[in-house]
C-alpha positions as CSV (number, residue, x, y, z in Angstrom):
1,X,-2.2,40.9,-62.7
2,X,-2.6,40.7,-66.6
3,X,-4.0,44.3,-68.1
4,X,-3.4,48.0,-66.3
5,X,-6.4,50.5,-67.4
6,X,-6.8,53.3,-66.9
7,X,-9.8,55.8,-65.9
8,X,-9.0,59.6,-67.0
9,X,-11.6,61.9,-66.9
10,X,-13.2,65.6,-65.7
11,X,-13.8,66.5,-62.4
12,X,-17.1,66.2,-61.1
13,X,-18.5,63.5,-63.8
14,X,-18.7,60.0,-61.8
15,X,-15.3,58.7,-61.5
16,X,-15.1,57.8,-58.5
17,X,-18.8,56.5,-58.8
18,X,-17.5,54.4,-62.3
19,X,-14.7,52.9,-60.1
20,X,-16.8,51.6,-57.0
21,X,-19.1,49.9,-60.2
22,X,-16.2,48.5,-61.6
23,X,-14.6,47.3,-58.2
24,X,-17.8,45.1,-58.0
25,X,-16.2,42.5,-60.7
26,X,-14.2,40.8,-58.4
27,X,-11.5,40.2,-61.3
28,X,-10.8,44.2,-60.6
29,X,-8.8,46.5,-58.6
30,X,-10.1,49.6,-58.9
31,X,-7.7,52.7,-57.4
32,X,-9.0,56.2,-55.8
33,X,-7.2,58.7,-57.2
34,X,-4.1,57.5,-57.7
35,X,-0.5,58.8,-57.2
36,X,1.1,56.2,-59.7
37,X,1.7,58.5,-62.8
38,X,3.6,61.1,-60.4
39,X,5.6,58.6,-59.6
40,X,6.9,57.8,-63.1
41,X,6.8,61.7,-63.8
42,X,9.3,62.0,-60.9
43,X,11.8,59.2,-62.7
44,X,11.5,61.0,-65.8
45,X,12.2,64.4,-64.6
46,X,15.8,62.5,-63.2
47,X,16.0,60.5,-66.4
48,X,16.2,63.6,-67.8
49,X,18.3,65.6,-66.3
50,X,20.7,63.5,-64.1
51,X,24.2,63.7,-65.7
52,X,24.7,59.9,-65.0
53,X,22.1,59.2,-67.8
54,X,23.3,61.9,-70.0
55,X,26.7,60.2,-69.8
56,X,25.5,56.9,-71.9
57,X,24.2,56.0,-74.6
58,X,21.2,57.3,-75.3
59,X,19.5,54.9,-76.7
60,X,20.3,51.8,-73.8
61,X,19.0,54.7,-71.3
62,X,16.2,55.3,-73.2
63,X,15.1,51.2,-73.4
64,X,16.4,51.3,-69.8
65,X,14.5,53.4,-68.6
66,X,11.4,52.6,-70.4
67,X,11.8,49.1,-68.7
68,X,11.7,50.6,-65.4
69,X,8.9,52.4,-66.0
70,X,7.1,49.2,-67.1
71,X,8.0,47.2,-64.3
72,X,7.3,50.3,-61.9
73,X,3.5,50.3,-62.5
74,X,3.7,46.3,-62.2
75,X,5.4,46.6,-59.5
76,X,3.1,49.0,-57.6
77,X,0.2,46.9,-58.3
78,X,1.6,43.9,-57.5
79,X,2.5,44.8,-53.9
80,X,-1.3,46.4,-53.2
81,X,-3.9,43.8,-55.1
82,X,-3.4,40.0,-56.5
83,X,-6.6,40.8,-58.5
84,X,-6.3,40.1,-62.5
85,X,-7.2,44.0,-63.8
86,X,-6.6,47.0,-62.4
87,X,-8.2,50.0,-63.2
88,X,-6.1,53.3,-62.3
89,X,-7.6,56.6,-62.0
90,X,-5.8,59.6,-62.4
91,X,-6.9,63.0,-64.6
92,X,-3.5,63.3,-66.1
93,X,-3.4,60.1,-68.0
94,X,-4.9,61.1,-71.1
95,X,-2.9,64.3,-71.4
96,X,0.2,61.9,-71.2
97,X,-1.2,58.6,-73.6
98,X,2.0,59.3,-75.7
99,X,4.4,58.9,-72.8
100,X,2.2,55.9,-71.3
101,X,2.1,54.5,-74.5
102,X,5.8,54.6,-75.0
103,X,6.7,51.8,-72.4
104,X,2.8,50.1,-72.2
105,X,1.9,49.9,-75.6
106,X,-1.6,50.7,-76.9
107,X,-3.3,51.8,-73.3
108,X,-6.7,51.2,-72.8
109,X,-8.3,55.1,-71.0
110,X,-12.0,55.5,-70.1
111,X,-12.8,59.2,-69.8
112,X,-16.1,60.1,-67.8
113,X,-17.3,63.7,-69.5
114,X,-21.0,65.2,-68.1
115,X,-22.5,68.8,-69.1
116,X,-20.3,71.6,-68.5
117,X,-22.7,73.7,-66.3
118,X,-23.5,70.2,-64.4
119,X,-20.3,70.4,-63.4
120,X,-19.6,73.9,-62.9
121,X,-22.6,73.7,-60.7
122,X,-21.1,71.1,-58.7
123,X,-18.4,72.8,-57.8
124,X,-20.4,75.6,-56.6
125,X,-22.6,73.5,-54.8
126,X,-19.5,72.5,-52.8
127,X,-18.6,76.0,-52.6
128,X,-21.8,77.0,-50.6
129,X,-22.0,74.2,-48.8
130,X,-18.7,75.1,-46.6
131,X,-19.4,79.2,-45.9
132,X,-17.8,78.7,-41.8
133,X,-14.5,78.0,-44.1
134,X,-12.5,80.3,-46.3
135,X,-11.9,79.7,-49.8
136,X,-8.8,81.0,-51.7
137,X,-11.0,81.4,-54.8
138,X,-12.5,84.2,-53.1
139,X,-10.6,87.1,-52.4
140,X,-12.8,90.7,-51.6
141,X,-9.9,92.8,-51.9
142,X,-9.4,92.4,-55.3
143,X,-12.8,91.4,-56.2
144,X,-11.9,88.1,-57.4
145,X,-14.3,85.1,-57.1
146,X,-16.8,86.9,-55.9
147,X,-20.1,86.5,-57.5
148,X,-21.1,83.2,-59.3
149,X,-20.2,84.3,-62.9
150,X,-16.6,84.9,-61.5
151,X,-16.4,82.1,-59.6
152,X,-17.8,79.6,-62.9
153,X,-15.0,81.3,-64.9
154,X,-12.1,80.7,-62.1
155,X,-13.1,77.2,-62.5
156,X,-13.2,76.9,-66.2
157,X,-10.1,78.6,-66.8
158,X,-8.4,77.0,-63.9
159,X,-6.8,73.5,-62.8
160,X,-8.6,70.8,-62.3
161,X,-11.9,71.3,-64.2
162,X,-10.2,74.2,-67.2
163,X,-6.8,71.8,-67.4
164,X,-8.7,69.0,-67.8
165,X,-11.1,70.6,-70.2
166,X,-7.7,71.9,-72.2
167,X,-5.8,68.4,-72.1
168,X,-9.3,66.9,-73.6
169,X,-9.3,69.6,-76.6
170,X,-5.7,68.5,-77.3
171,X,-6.3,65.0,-76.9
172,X,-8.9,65.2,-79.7
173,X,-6.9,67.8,-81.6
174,X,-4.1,64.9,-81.5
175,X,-6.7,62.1,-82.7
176,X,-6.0,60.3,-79.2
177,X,-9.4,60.6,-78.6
178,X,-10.3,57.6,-81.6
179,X,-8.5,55.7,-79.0
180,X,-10.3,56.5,-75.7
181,X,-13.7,55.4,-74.6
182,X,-15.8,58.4,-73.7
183,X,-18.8,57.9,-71.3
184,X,-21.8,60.2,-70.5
185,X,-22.3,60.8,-66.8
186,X,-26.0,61.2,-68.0
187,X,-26.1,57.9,-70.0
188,X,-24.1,55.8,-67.3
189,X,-26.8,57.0,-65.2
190,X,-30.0,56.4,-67.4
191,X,-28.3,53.2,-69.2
192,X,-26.0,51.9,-66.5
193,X,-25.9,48.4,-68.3
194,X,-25.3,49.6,-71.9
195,X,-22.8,51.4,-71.0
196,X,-20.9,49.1,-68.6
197,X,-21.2,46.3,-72.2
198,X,-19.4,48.9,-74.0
199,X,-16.6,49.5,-71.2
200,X,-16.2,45.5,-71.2
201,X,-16.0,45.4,-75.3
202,X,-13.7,48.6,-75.4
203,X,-11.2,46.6,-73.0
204,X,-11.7,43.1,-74.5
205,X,-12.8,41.2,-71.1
206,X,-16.1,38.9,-70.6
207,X,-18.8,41.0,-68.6
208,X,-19.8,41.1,-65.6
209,X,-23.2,42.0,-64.1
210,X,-23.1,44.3,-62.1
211,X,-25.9,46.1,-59.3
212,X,-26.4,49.8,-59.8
213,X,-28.9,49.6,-57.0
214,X,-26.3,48.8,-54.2
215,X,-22.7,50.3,-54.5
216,X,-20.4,49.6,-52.0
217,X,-17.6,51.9,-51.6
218,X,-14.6,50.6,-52.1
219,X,-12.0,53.5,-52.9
220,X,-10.7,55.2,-49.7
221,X,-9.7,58.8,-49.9
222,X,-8.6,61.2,-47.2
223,X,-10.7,64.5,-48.6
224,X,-9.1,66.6,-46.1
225,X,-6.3,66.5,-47.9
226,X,-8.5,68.3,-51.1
227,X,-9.5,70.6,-48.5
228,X,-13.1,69.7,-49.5
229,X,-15.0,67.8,-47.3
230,X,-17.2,64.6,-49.1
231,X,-15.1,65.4,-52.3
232,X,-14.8,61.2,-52.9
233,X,-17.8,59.9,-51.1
234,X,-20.7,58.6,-53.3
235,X,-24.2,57.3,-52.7
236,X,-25.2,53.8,-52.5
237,X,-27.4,53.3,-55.9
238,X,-26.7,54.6,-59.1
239,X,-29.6,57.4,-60.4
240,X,-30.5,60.0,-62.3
241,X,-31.2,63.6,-60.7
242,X,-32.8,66.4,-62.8
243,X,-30.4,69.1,-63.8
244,X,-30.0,72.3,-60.9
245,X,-27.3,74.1,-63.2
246,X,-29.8,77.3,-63.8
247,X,-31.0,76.9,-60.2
248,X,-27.7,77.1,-59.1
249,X,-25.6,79.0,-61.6
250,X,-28.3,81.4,-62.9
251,X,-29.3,80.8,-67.0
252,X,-27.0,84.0,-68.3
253,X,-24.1,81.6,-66.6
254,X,-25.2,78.8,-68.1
255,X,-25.6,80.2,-71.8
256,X,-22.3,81.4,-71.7
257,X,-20.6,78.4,-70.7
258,X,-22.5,76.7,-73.4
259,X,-21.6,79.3,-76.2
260,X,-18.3,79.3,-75.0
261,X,-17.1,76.0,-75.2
262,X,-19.7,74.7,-78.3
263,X,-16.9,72.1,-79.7
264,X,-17.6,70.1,-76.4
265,X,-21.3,70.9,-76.3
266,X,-20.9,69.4,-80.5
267,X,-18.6,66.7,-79.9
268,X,-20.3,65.1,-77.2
269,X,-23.8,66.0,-78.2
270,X,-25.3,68.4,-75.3
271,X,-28.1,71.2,-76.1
């Protein structure tokens, strides 16, 4: 293994999709979604707090400790793949790039974004599509997630999608952003090989073609363990599908996601 990226983005936007196009360069491991940075969250939480490190000197714990994180995420990889890259997927990485960046220097992070009521309409796509099951969102006694408009605004104010949205404002708040490569669901879908020659030249590697018309899924993920049925599970060819966001959410829903969250709508240039 030479380089660890890493893939942090929003719900619902094509990561998983992104990885499976990725795995196709055979010079790549790409992970589902992975439990690696929960893993050095759990060392640092004893690092922190366990007398015995408190007890020397701070500054030999702190290179210590950085070392074992370093040799950790080597580690990890090294006992699943022999390939040359990995590409690790979690949502939490870019809310952490300082952390990361304090024992692997200068990360590479890909961060998938897509039009907010695309993705809120996702979500209650998956919503309608399991009614025999019941949903903790929903809750008739207190009238809580119970129309659409309330349901958009669980979600939005909410982990995963409203974290992720609030660790994205920081991030560019911070200036990490000038460090991350953003892509458009949309224009991964509508310019799959532009795109895929700027996610080579952001991480400094020769292309590779790839085939947007046949997919293979490589990630395995368990989505009974979401609790959401087909959560990870992506189709075969890479296209573009007209937007179902006022279908779905209704346009007063849509308007007021969009008026409510116009520095994303700027930022990344949706009408």
């Amino acid at each position: 293994m030479d380089k660890i990226f890493f893939q942090s983005s929003l719900p619902r936007v094509g990561s998983t999709v992104f990885q499976n196009i990725i795995s196709q360069d055979p010079r790549f491991y790409a992970s589902p979604t992975s439990g690696l940075l929960e893993l050095i969250f759990a060392a640092r939480h004893n690092y922190t707090e366990s007398p015995e490190f408190k007890a020397q000197d701070a500054e030999t714990m702190k290179k210590a400790f950085f070392g074992f994180c370093l040799e950790g995420i080597k580690g990890y990889y090294n006992a699943i793949t022999d390939k040359q890259f990995i590409l690790d997927k979690s949502r939490g990485h870019f809310a952490h790039y300082g952390f990361i960046d304090s024992f692997y220097p200068n990360p590479k992070m890909i961060c998938m974004v897509r039009s907010l009521p695309d993705i809120v309409a996702s979500m209650e796509k998956m919503f309608r599509s399991n009614p025999h099951k019941s949903n903790p969102i929903v809750n008739h006694g207190n009238m809580q997630g119970t129309s659409t408009p309330k349901r958009a605004d669980i979600w939005l104010q909410t982990p995963p999608i409203g974290l992720a949205i609030e660790r994205l404002a920081e991030a560019i708040r911070q200036g990490i952003d000038k460090k991350m490569l953003f892509i458009r669901y949309e224009d991964l879908c509508l310019y799959p090989e532009q795109q895929m020659k700027r996610v080579y030249n952001y991480l400094e590697i020769p292309e590779f073609q790839h085939d947007f018309n046949n997919i293979p899924q490589t990630t395995k993920e368990d989505d009974e363990v979401y609790g959401i049925a087909g959560l990870h599970t992506i189709r075969p060819s890479l296209e573009m599908k007209p937007s179902n966001a006022i279908q779905i959410l209704g346009r007063d829903v849509c308007d007021s996601i969009m008026n409510h969250f116009k520095w994303y709508n700027d930022y990344f240039g949706y009408k």
